[in-house]
C-alpha positions as CSV (number, residue, x, y, z in Angstrom):
1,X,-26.8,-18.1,10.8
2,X,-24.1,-20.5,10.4
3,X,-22.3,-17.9,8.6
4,X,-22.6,-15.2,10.4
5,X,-21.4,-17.1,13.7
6,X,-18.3,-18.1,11.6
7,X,-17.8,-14.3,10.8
8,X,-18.4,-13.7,14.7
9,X,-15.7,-16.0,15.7
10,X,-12.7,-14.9,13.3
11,X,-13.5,-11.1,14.2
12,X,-13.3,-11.4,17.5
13,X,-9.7,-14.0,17.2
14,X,-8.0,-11.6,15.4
15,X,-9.7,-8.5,16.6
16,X,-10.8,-7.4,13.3
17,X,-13.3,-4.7,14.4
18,X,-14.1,-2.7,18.0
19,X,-17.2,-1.3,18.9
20,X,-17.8,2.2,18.0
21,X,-16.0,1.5,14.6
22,X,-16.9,2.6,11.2
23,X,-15.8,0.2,8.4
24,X,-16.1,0.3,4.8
25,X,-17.0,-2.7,3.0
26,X,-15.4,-3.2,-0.5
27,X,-18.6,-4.9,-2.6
28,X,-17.5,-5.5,-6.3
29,X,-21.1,-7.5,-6.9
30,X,-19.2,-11.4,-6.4
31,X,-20.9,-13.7,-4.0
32,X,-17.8,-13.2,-1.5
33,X,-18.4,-9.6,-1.2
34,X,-22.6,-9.3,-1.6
35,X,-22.2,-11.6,1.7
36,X,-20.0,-10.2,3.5
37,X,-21.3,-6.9,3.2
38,X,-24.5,-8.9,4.2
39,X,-23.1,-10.2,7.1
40,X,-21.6,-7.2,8.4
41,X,-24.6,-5.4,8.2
42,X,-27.1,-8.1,9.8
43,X,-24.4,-8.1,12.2
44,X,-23.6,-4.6,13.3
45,X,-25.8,-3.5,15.7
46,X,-24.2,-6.8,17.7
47,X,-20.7,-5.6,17.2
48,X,-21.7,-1.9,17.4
49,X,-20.3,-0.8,14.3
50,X,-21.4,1.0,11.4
51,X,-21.3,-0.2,8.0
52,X,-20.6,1.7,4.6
53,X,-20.1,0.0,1.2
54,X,-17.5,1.2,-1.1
55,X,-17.8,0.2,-4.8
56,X,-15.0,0.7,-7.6
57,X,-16.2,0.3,-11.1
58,X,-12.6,-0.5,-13.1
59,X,-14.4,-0.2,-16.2
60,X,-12.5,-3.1,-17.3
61,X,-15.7,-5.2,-19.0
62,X,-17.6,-2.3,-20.6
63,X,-21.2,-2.7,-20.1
64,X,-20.8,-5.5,-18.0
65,X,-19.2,-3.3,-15.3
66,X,-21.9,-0.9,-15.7
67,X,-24.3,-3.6,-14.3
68,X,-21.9,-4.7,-11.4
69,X,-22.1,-1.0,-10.4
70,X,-25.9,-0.9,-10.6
71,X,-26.8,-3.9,-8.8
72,X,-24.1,-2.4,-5.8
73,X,-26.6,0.6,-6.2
74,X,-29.7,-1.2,-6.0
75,X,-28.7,-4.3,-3.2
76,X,-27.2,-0.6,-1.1
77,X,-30.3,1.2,-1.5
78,X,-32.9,-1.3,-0.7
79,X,-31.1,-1.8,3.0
80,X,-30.3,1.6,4.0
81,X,-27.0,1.3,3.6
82,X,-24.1,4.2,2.5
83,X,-22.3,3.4,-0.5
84,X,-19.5,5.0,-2.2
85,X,-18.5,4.6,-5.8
86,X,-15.9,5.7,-7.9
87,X,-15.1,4.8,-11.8
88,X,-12.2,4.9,-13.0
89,X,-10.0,3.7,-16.4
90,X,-7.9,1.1,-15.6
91,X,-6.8,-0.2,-18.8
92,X,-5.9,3.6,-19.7
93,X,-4.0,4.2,-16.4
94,X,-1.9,1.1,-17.0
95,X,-1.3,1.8,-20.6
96,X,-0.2,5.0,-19.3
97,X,1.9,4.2,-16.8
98,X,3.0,1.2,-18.4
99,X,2.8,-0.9,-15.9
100,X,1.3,-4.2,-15.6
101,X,-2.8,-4.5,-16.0
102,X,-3.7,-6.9,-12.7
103,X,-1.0,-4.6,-10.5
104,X,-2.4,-1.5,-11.9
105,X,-5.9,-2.8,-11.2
106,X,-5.2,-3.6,-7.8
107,X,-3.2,-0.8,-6.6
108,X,-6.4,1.5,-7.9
109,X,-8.6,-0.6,-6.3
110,X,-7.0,0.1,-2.7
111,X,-5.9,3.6,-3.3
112,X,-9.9,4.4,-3.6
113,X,-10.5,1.8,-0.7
114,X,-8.4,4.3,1.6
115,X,-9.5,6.9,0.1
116,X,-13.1,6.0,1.0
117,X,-12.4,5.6,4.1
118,X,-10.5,8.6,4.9
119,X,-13.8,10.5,3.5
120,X,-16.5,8.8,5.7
121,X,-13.9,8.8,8.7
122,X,-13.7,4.7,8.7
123,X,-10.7,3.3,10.4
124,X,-11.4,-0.2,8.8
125,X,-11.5,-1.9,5.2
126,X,-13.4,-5.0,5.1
127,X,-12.5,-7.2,2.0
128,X,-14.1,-10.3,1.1
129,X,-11.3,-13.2,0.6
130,X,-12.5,-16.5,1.6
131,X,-11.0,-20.0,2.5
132,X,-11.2,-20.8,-0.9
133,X,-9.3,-17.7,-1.6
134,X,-6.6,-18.6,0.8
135,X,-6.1,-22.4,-0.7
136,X,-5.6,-20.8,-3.9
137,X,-2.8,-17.9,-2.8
138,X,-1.2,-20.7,-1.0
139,X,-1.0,-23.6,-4.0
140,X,-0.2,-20.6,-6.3
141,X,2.9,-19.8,-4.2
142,X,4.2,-22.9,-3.9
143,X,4.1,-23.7,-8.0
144,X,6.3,-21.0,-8.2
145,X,8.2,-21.2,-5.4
146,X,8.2,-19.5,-2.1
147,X,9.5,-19.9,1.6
148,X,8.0,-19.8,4.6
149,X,6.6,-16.1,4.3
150,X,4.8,-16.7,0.5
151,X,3.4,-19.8,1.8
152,X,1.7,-17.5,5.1
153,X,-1.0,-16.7,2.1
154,X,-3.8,-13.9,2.7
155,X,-3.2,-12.4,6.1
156,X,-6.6,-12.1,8.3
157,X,-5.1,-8.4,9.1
158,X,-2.8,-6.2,6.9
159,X,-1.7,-3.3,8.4
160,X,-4.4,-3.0,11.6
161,X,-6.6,-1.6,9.0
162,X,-7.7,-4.3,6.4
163,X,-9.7,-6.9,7.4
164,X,-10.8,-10.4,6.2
165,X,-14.1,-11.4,8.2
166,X,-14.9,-14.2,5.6
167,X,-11.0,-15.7,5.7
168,X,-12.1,-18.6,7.9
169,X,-15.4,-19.2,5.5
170,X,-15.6,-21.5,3.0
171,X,-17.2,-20.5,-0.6
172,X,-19.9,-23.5,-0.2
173,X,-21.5,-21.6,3.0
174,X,-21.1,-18.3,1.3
175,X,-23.4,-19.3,-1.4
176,X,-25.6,-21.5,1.0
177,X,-25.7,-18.0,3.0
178,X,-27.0,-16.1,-0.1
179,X,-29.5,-18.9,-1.0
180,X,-30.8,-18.8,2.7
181,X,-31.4,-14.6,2.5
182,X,-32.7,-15.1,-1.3
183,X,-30.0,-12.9,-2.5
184,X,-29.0,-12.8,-5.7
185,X,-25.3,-11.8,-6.8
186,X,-23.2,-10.9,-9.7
187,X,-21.1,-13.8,-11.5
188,X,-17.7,-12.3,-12.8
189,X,-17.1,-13.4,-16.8
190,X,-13.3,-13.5,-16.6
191,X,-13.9,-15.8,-13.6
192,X,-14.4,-18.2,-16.5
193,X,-10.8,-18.0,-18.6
194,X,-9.1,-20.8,-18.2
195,X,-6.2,-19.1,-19.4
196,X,-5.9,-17.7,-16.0
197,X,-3.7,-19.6,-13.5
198,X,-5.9,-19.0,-10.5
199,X,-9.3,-19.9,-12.6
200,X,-7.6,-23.6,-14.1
201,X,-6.6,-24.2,-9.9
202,X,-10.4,-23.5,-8.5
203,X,-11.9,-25.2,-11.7
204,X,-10.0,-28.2,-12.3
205,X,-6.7,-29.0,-10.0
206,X,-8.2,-27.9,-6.4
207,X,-11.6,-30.7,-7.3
208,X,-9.5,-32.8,-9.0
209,X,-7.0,-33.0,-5.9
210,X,-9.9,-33.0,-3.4
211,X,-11.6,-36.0,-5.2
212,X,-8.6,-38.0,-5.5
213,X,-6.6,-37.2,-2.6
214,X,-8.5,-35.5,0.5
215,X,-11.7,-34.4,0.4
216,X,-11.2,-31.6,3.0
217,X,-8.4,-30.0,0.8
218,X,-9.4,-26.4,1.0
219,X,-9.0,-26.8,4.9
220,X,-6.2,-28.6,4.9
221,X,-4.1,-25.9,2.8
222,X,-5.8,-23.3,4.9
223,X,-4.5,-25.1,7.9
224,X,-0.8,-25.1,6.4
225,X,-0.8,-21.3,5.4
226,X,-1.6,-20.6,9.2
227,X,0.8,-22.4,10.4
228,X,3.3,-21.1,7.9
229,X,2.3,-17.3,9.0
230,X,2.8,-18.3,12.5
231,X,5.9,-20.1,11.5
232,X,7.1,-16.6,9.5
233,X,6.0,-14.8,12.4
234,X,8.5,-16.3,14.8
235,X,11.4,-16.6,12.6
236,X,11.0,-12.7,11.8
237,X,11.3,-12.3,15.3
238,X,14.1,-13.8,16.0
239,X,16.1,-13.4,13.0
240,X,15.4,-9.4,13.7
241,X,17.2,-9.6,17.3
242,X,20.3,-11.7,15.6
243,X,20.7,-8.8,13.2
244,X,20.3,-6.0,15.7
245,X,23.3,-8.2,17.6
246,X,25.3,-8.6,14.4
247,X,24.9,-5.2,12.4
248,X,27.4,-2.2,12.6
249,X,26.3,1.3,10.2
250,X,28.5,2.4,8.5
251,X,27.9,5.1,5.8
252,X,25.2,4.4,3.3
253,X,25.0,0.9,4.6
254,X,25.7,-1.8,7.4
255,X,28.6,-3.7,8.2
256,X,28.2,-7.8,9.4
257,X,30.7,-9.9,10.8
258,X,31.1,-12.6,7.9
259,X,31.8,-15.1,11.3
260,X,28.7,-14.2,12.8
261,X,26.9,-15.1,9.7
262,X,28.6,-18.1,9.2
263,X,27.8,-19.3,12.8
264,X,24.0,-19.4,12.4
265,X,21.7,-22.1,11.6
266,X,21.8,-21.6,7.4
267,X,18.1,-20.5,7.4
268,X,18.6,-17.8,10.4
269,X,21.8,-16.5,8.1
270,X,19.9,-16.0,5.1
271,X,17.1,-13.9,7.0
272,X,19.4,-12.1,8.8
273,X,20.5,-11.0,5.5
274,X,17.5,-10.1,4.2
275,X,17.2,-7.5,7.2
276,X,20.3,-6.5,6.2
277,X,19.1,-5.7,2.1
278,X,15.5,-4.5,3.4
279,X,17.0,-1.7,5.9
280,X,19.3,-0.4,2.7
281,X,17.2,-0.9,0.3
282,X,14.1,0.1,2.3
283,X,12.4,-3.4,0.9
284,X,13.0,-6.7,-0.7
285,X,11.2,-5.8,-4.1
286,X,13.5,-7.4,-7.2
287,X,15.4,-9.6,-4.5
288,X,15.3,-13.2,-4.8
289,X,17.3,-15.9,-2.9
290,X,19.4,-15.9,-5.6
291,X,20.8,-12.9,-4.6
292,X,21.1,-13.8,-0.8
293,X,23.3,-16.9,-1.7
294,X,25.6,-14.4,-3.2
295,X,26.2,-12.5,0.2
296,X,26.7,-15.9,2.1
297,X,29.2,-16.8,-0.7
298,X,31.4,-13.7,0.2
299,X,30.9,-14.7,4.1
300,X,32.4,-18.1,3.3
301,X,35.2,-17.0,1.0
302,X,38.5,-14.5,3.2
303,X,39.1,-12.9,-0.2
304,X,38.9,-9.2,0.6
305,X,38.4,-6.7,-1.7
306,X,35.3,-9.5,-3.4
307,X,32.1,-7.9,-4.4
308,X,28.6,-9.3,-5.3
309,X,26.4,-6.3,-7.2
310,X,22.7,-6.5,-6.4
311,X,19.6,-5.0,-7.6
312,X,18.4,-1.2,-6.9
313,X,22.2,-0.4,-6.6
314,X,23.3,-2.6,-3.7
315,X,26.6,-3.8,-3.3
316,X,28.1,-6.1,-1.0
317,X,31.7,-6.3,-0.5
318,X,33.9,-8.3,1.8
319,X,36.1,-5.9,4.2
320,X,38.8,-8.1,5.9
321,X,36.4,-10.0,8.5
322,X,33.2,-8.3,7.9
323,X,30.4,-8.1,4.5
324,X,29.6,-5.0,3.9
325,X,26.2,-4.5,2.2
326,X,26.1,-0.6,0.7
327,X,24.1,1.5,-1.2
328,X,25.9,2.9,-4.4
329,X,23.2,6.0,-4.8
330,X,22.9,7.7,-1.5
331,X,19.3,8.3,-2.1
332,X,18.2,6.3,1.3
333,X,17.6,8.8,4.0
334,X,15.6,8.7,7.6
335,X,12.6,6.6,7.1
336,X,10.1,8.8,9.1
337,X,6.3,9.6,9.4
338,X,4.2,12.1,11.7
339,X,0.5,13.0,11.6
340,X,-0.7,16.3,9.9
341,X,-3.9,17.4,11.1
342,X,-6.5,19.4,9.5
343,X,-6.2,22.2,10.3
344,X,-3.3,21.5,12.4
345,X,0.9,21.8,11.8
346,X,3.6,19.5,11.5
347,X,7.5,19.8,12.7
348,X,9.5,17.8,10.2
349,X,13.2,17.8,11.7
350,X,14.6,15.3,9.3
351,X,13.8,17.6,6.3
352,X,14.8,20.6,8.6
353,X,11.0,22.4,8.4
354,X,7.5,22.8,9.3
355,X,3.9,22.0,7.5
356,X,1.4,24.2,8.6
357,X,-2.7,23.2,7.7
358,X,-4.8,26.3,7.7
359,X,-8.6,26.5,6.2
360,X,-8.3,28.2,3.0
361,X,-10.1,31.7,4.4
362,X,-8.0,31.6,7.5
363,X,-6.5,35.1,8.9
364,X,-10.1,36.6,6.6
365,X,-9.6,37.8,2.9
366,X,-10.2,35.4,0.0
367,X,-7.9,32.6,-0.6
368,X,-7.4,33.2,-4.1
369,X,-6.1,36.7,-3.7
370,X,-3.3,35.4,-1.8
371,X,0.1,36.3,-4.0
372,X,2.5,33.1,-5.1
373,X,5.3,33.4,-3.4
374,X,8.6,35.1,-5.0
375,X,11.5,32.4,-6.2
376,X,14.9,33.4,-6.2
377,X,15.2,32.9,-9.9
378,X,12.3,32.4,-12.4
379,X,14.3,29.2,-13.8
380,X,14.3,27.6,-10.7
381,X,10.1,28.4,-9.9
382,X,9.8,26.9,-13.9
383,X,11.5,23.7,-12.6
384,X,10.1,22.9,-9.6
385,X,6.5,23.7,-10.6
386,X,6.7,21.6,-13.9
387,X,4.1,18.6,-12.5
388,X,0.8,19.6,-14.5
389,X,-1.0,22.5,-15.4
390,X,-4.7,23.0,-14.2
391,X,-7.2,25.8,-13.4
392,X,-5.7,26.3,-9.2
393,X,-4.5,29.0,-7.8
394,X,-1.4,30.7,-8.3
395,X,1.6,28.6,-8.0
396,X,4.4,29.2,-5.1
397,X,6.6,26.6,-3.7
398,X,5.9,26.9,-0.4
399,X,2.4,26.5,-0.7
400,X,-0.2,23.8,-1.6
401,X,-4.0,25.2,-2.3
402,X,-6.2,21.9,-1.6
403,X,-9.9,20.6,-2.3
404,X,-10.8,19.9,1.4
405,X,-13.3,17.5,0.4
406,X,-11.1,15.1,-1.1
407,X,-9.1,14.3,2.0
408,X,-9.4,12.4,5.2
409,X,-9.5,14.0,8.5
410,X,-5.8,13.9,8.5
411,X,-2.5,13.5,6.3
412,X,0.4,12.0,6.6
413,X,3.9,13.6,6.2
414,X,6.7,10.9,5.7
415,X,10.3,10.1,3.8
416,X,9.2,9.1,0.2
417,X,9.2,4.9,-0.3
418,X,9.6,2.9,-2.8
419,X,6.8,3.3,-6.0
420,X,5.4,6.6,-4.7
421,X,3.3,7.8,-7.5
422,X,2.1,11.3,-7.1
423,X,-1.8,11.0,-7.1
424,X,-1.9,7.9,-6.0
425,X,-1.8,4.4,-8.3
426,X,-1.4,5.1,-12.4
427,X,0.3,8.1,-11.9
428,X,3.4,9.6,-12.4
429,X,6.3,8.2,-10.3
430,X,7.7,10.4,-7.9
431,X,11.2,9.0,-8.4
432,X,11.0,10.2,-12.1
433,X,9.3,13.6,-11.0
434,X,12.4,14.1,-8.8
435,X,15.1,12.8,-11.4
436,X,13.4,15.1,-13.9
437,X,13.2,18.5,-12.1
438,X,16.8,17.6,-11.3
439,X,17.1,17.4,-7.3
440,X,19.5,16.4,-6.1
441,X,20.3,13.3,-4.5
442,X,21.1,14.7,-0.9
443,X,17.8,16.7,-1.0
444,X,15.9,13.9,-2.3
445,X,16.5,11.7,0.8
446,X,15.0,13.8,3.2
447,X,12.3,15.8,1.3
448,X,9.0,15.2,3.0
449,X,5.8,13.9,0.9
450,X,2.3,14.9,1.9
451,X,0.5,11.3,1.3
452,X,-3.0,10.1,2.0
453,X,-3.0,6.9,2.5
454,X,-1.0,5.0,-0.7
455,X,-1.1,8.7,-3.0
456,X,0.9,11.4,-2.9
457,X,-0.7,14.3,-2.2
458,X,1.7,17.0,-2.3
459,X,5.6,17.5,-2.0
460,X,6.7,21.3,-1.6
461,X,8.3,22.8,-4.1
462,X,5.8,21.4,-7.0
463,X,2.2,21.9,-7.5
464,X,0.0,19.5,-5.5
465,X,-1.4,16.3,-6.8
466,X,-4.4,17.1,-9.3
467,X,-7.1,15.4,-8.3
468,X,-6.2,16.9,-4.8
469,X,-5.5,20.3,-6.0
470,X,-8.4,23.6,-5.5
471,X,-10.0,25.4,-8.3
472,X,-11.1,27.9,-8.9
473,X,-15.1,27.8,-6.9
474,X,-13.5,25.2,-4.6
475,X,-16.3,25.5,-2.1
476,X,-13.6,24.4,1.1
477,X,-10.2,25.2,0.4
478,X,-6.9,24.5,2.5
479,X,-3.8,25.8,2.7
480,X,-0.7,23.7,3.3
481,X,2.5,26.2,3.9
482,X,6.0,24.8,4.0
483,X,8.2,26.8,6.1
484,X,12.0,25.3,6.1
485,X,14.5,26.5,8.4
486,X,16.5,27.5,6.0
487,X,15.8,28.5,2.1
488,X,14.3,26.0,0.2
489,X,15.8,26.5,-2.8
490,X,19.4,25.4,-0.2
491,X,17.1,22.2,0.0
492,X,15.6,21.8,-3.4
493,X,18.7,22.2,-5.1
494,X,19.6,22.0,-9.0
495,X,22.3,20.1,-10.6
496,X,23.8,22.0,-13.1
């Protein structure tokens, strides 16, 4: 089918899937996802892949929802293929968390994507987003303003593991598609709100631009968020080797030659900075060019001594001939990451120890026998295992008892980034966790976190992640022991 050959194509350009591969397909019930899941499994036994649905019900339009999730059941079962579903309180986990409902919404939703995946040992995520989809992001973006990387839209690739097979499909030949297979799908009710930005664009401004002004629209702004990626792509490139040339570290920061900045083309300047604030910051979140323009103006200006202050603690200051952009809280360590098999162990020398992944009846006995370990004062075991209380095993620092059915094959132990929240989205950030059991700043930059995927699983010294954590009747329990070179309470330690 037309369709299909579409699909074909834009896998094989950007190399979406390989055969062999397991991928799970994110079906909400929408016409986007019922076909692609569709298409993906009319198509596998061509690619060579196997295909598993993955359904999250957000619980977001009560009953509603509930049918979403039972025609997913129903359009699965009737085709032999796997599905995974999950349900989970959004609304309650933004509330809670206080953060905004769409955001909160969306970080769940690929939190138990990965997840997923981890569980059925699929190394891709195949999302739905369309053509349409893209002409949207991209008019959006430039309403409100963006440069050159906004305008790059929906990328067909995020990460070499999600995938958009439908990005180069237009919503007309997805529904043509369904029609063809006599496939019925779910229609979303919010899709209908024209309150919504996004809705009042695909209902009224994107036909009302096409009928008056070019009738091939959707292409044509699909065309011009292509060319912007590729566009981004190459200035990224280049801009990164000019601030490899320019930069000098110096502590908790990088120094620039304010010449050097004001010798480049004024768009290669203002990227080079912006490698300059990502690499302190560890990422552009609350930047805007705004702030840039500030660093340029102490480039331009020989005052010494001049400071612009910048969000998430940044200064910049003018030093005689050089800007230098710092980072008032030392809390910016290494950035690392290494692989933690299960079972398996893991040398950490940027947080000076070793993670060690043993099956929870390893070296015979039973695991719950096995005593917490002793703390050199009780205050100190009170503060560092103050994150929740559930029926686990005994608590010890050093040691994380886990459900071995809730992870993937492997974890990751890394340096913490930027809105960590330990357990994944709608929970408790680990920033606050840190601030609150009182580490201190030095111990915080290189203290490894046990993730999988976007949630944290487990940072030693605190209890592991709940939903993570064994129970008592935890039919495969693992062990993860911290072993640091020296004491961890040296590493952990308290401000008094």
């Amino acid at each position: 089918m037309p369709l299909e050959n579409q699909a074909l194509k834009t896998i094989r350009r950007f190399g979406m899937l390989g055969p062999g591969e397991r991928v799970i397909v994110a079906v909400s019930g929408g016409a986007d996802s019922v076909a692609l899941l569709l298409c993906l499994h009319r198509l596998a036994a061509r690619l060579r892949i196997s295909v598993t649905a993955a359904h999250l019900n957000h619980r977001l339009r009560g009953a509603e929802s509930n049918g979403d999730e039972k025609f997913v059941r129903g359009l699965c079962a009737g085709r032999g293929i796997d599905l995974v579903v999950e349900s989970v309180n959004v609304k309650a986990m933004a509330a809670a968390s206080k953060q905004n409902l769409e955001e909160t919404a969306r970080e769940v939703r690929y939190d138990f994507l990965r997840r997923a995946a981890g569980s059925v040992g699929a190394g891709r995520i195949a999302v739905g987003h369309t053509l349409n989809d893209q002409a949207e992001t991209f008019l959006m973006r430039l309403f409100r303003g963006s440069g050159t990387t906004g305008l790059s839209g929906i990328h067909p690739v995020v990460d070499g593991i999600i995938v958009r097979p439908l990005c180069e499909t237009g919503r007309v030949e997805i529904l043509r598609y369904l029609k063809s297979l006599k496939v019925r799908h779910r229609e979303d009710s919010s899709n209908r709100d024209l309150e919504l930005i996004r809705n009042r664009l695909r209902k009224k401004w994107i036909p009302l631009l096409a009928r008056e002004f070019n009738p091939r629209l959707v292409e044509t702004l699909s065309r011009e968020a292509e060319l912007a990626r590729e566009t981004s792509d190459f200035l990224e490139r280049v801009s990164r080797a000019e601030y490899e040339r320019l930069r000098a570290p110096v502590r908790c920061g990088f120094s620039l030659p304010a010449l050097g900045i004001n010798n480049l083309h004024p768009l290669m300047s203002k990227l080079v900075l912006r490698h300059a604030l990502r690499e302190v910051c560890g990422s552009l979140r609350g930047f805007t060019m705004r702030h840039v323009e500030s660093v340029l103006r102490l480039c331009e200006t020989g005052q010494s001594g001049k400071a612009a202050q910048l969000p998430e603690g940044v200064t910049a200051v003018r030093r005689f001939k050089n800007v230098v952009v710092l980072r008032d809280r030392p809390e910016a360590g290494p950035e690392y990451q290494y692989r933690l098999r299960l079972p398996g162990r893991c040398r950490i020398p940027e947080a000076e120890m070793e993670i060690v992944a043993k099956n929870g009846d390893a070296e015979g006995g039973t695991w719950l026998h096995c005593p917490p370990e002793k703390s050199s004062s009780h205050r100190e075991m009170r503060s560092l295992s103050s994150e929740g209380q559930h029926n686990q095993v005994p608590f010890s620092p050093s040691f994380a008892w886990l459900d071995r059915d809730m992870l993937p094959k492997t974890l990751v132990v890394r340096s913490r980034r930027p809105g960590d929240r330990y357990g994944g989205a709608g929970h408790r950030k680990v920033k606050k966790m840190l601030i609150d059991a009182r580490i201190d700043l030095h111990a915080r930059s290189t203290l490894p976190v046990v993730a999988a995927g976007y949630a944290v699983v487990w940072i030693p010294g605190f209890k592991p992640a709940r939903q993570y954590a064994a129970r008592r009747g935890t039919a495969h329990p693992l062990v993860l022991e911290g072993h640091w070179w020296q004491s961890p309470f040296k590493k952990l330690n308290r401000q008094e």
